[in-house]
C-alpha positions as CSV (number, residue, x, y, z in Angstrom):
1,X,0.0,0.0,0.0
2,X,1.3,3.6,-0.6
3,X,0.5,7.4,-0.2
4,X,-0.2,10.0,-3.0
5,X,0.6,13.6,-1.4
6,X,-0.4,16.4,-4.1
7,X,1.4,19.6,-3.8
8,X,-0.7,22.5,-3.3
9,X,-0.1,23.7,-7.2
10,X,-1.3,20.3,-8.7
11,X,-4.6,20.2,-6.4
12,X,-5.2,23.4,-7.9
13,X,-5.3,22.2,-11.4
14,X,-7.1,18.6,-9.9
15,X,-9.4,20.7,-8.5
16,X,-10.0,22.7,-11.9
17,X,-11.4,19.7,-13.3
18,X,-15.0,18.0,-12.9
19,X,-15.0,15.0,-11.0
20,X,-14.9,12.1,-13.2
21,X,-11.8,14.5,-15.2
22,X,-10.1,14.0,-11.9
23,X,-10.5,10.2,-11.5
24,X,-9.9,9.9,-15.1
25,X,-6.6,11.8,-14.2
26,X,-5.5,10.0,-11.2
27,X,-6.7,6.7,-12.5
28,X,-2.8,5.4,-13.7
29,X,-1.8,6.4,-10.0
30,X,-3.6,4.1,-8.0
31,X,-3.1,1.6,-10.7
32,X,0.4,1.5,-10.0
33,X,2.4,-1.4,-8.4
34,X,5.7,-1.8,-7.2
35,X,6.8,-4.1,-10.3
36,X,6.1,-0.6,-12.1
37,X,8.4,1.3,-10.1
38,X,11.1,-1.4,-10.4
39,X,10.8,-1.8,-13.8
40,X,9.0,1.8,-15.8
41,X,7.5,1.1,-18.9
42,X,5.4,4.2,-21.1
43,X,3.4,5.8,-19.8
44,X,5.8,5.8,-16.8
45,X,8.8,7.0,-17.0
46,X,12.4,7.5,-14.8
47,X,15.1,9.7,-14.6
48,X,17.7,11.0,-12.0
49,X,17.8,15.0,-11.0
50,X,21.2,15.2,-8.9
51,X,20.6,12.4,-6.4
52,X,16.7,12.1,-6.6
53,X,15.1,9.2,-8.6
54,X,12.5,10.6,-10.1
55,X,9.3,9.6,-12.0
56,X,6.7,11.0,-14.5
57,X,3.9,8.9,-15.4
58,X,1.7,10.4,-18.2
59,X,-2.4,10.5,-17.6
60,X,-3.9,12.3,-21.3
61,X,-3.0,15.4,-21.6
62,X,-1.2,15.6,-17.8
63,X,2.0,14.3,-16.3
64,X,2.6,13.7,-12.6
65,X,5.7,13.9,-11.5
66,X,6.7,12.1,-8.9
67,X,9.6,10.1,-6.0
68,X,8.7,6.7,-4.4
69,X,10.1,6.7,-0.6
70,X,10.6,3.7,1.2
């Protein structure tokens, strides 16, 4: 199990959105499992930004950026 925090910028633009937009949006998120992480595949995608592993995961027309902790 894991936790999605949104910074206060993207719930602005969530929150922009009717309802179903939004689960449409955040639907790849909570389809993600660790076997994604390990191993991204389009839509998700990895890179490295000094030491941070870093991932951006593409929903339509938005991307969500994102780290996995722990």
């Amino acid at each position: 199990m894991y936790q999605v925090n949104f910074s206060e910028q993207a719930m602005q633009e969530l929150n922009k959105l009717d309802k179903l937009a939004q689960l449409d949006a955040i639907d790849p998120i909570t389809s993600l499992r660790p076997a994604d992480i390990a191993r991204p595949r389009e839509p998700l995608g990895h890179f490295r930004r000094g030491s941070k592993s870093l991932y951006r995961l593409r929903s339509g027309e938005f991307r969500f950026y994102f780290e996995a902790k722990g």
